[in-house]
C-alpha positions in Angstrom: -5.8 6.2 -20.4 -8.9 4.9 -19.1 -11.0 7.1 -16.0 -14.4 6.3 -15.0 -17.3 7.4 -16.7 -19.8 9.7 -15.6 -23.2 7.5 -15.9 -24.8 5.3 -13.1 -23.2 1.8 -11.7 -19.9 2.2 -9.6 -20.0 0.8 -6.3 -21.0 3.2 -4.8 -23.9 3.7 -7.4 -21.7 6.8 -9.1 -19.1 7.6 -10.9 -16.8 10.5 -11.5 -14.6 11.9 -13.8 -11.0 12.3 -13.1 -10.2 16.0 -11.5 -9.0 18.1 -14.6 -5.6 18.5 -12.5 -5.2 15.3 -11.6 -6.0 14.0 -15.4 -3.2 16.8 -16.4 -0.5 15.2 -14.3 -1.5 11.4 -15.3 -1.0 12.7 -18.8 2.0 14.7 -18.7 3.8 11.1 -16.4 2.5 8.3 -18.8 5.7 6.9 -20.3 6.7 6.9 -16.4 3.4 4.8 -15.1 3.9 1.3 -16.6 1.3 -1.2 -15.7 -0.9 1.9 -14.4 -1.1 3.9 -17.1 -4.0 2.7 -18.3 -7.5 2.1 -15.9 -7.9 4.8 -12.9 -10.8 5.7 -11.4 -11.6 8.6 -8.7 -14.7 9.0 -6.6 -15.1 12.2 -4.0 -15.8 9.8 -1.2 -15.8 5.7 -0.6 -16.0 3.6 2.5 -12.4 1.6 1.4 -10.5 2.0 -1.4 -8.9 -1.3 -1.0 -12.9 -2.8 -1.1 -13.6 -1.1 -4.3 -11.2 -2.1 -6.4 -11.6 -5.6 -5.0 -15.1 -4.8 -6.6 -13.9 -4.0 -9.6 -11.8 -6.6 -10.3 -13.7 -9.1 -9.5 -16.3 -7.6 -12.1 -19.1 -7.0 -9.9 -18.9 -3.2 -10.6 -18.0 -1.9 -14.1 -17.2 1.6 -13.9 -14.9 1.0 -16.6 -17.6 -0.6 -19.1 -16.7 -3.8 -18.3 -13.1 -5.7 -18.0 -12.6 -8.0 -20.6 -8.6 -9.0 -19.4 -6.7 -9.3 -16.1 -7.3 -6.6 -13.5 -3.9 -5.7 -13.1 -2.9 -2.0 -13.0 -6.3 -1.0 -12.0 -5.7 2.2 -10.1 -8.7 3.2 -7.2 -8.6 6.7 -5.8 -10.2 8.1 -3.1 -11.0 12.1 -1.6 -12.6 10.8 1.4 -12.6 7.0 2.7 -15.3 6.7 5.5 -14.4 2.9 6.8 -10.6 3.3 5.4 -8.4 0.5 7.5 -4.9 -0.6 8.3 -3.6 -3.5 9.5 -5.2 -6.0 11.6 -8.8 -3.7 11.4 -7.3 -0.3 12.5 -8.8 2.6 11.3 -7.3 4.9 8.9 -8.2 8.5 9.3 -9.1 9.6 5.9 -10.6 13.1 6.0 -11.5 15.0 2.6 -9.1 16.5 0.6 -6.0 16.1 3.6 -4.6 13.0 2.2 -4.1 10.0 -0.4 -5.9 7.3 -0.6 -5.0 5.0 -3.2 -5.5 1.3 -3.8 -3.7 -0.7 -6.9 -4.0 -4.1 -8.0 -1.1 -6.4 -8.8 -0.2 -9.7 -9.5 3.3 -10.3 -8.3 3.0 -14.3 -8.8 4.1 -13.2 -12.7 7.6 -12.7 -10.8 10.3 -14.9 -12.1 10.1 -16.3 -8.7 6.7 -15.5 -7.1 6.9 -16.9 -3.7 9.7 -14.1 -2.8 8.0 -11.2 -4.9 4.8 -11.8 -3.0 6.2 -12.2 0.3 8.1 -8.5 -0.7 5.4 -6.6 -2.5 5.3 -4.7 1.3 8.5 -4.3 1.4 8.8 -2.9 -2.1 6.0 -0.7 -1.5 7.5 1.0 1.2 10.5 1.9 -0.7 8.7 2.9 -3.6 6.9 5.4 -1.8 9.7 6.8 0.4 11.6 7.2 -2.8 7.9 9.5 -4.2 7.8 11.2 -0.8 11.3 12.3 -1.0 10.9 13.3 -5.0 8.3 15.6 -4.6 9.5 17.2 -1.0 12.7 16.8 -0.3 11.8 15.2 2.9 13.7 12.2 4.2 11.3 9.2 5.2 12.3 6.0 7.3 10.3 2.8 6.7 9.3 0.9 10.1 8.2 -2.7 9.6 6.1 -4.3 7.7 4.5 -1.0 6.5 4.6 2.5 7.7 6.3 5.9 6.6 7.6 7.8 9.2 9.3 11.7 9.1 11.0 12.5 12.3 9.5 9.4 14.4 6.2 10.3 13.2 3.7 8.6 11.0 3.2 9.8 7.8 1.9 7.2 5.8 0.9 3.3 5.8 0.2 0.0 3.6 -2.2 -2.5 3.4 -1.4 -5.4 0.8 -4.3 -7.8 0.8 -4.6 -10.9 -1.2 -7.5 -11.6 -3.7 -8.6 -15.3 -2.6 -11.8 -15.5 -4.6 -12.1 -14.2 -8.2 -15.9 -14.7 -8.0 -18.3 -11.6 -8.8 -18.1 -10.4 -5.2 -17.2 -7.2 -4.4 -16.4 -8.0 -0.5 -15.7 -11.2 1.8 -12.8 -12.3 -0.4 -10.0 -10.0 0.9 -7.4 -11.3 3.1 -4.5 -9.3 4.8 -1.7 -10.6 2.3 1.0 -13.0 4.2 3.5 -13.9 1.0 3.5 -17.6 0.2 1.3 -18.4 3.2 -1.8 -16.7 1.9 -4.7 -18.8 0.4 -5.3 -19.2 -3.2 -8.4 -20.3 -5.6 -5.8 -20.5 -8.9 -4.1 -23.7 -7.8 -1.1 -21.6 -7.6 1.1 -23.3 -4.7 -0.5 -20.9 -1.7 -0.3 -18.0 -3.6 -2.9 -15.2 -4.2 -4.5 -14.7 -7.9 -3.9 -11.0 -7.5 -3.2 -8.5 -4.8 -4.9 -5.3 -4.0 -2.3 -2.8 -2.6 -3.5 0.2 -0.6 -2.0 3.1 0.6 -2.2 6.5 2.8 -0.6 9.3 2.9 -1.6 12.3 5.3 -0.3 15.3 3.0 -2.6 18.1 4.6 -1.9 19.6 7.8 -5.1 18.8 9.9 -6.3 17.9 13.6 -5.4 14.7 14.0 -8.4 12.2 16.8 -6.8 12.5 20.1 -5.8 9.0 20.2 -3.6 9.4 17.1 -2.0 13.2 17.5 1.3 12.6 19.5 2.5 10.3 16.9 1.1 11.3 13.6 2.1 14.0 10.6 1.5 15.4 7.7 3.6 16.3 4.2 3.2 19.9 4.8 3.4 20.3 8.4 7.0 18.8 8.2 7.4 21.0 5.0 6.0 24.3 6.3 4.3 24.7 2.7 1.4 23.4 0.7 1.6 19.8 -1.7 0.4 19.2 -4.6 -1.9 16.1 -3.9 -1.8 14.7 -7.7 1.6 15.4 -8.4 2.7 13.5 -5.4 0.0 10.7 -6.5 1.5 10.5 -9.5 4.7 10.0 -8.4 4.0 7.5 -6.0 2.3 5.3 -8.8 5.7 6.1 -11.4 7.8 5.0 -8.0 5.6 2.0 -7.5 5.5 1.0 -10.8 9.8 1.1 -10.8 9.6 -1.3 -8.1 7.4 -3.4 -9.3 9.2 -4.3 -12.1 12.0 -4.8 -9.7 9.7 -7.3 -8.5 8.9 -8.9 -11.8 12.4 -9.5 -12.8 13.9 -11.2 -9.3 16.0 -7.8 -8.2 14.9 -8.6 -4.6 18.4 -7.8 -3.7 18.4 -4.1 -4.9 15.1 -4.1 -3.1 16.1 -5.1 0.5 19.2 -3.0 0.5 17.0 -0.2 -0.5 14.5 -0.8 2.6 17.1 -1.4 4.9 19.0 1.7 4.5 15.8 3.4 5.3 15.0 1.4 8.0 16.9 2.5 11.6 14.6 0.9 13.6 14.7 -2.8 12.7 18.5 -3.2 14.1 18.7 -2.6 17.7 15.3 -1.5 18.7 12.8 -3.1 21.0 10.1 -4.9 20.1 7.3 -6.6 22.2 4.5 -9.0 20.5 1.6 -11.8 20.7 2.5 -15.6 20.6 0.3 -18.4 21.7 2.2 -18.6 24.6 2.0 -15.6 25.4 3.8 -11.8 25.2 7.1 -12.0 23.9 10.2 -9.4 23.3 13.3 -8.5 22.5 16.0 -6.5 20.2 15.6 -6.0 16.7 18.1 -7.8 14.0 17.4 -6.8 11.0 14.9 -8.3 7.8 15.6 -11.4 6.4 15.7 -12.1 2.6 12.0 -12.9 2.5 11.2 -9.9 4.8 10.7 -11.6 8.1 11.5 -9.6 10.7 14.4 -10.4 12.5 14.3 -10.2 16.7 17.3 -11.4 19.5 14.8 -12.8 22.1 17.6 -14.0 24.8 20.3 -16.4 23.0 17.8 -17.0 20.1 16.8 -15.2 17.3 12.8 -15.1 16.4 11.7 -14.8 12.8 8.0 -12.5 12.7 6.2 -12.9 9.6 3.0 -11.0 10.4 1.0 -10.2 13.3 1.2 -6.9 15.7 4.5 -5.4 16.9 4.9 -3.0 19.7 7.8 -0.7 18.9 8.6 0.2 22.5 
């Protein structure tokens, strides 16, 4: 296993060894980490995860001495993200040393069929770190669509897949939020990305959450009423990941959406309200389809919601 070395040239002009603890458990877990057992890199603070190891892969930062094969199963970690972001630019609060903040690159177009694996890397996601969540707690996590973890109808955790559009030697500007087979691609590949960089938060710390945030926000170990080891649940979120992932590889999207939809209450029979260009719409939820479309009664008919912003009323 590959970290960062401790010389000049990251991008953010410096790189960092790996914690001792956190090289421990990444050790003790290798036959567990597939694809990522190889290339991780940690920095005390960032502005975005997800825009560093866009950096990296692209090759315009080599805190690895240099990348001579695909980026795939690059691992980016985070103590502090000062411009970390969800979906459709919201901010992620990322304080030091409260949470994760990972970011992962993948290429699910290797999938046996890689229009469905990329439309359902989210998806998979989700479950993947529900399943790490509940490993290392004991906690039970439901999975609200596309990509939130929530622990007694309170956020816990989120997901941002974004696709990889231009392998040129920039580290920013070529990062689109990922849309499956929709997304824009440089390879030729049909509409679908070259690679994917797949972020995630989790709030593990028990902190003051920014006003606008506190009513519906949580933490690990204020659910748990005890302290979390931040690398050992790191860890197991990229063992997890790496399960599904393979999942993804090899077509099991079946075991997949069973998987998310017994953890997901809220997409049958909740109400939903959302942006069209002709204007709000609403209704009832029905349910994910088998490409991970959210499904929503709307009157007689049913609307299929691939992306955008849902209100979860």
């Amino acid at each position: 296993m590959r970290s960062n070395r401790s010389d000049d040239g990251s991008p953010e002009g410096l790189r960092y060894e790996l914690p001792e603890p956190l090289a421990s458990a990444l050790a003790r877990s290798r036959d567990r980490l597939g694809v990522f057992a190889s290339d991780v890199l940690f920095f005390p603070t960032v502005e975005s995860t997800n825009d560093v190891a866009a950096s990296v892969a692209s090759g315009s930062a080599n805190p690895l001495g240099g990348r001579s094969r695909e980026p795939e199963g690059l691992v980016v970690i985070a103590d502090q993200q000062t411009a970390g972001r969800g979906r459709r630019g919201h901010t992620w609060f990322s304080p030091p040393g409260s949470g994760l903040y990972v970011s992962v690159v993948l290429m699910p177009a290797r999938s046996s069929d890689p229009r469905r694996a990329t439309m359902l890397l989210t998806i998979a996601a989700g479950v993947a770190l529900a399943e790490a969540i509940e490993a290392q707690t004991g906690l039970s996590v439901d999975l609200k669509w596309p990509n939130d973890l929530y622990i007694r109808n309170k956020k816990v955790g989120g997901i941002l897949a974004e696709a990889r559009t231009d392998r040129r030697r920039s580290a920013r500007g070529s990062l689109e939020p990922l849309r499956g087979a929709n997304a824009p691609s440089d390879s030729g590949g049909g509409g679908l990305p070259a690679d994917v960089i797949l972020g995630y938060g989790i709030n593990v710390r028990e902190i003051a959450y920014p006003p606008e945030i506190s009513d519906r926000s949580t933490s690990l170990e204020s659910e748990l009423g005890r302290a979390v080891d931040r690398y050992e649940l790191l860890v197991e979120t990229l063992a997890s990941l790496s399960t599904r992932f393979e999942d993804l590889l090899a077509g099991r999207f079946d075991v997949i959406l069973d998987d998310w939809r017994r953890r997901a209450p809220a997409a049958r029979g909740a109400r939903v309200a959302w942006m069209t260009t002709d204007g709000p719409q609403s209704g009832v939820t029905a349910g994910i389809d088998d490409d991970g479309a959210l499904l929503v009664h709307v009157g007689e008919r049913v609307e299929r919601i691939v992306g955008g912003e849902v209100t979860w009323l």
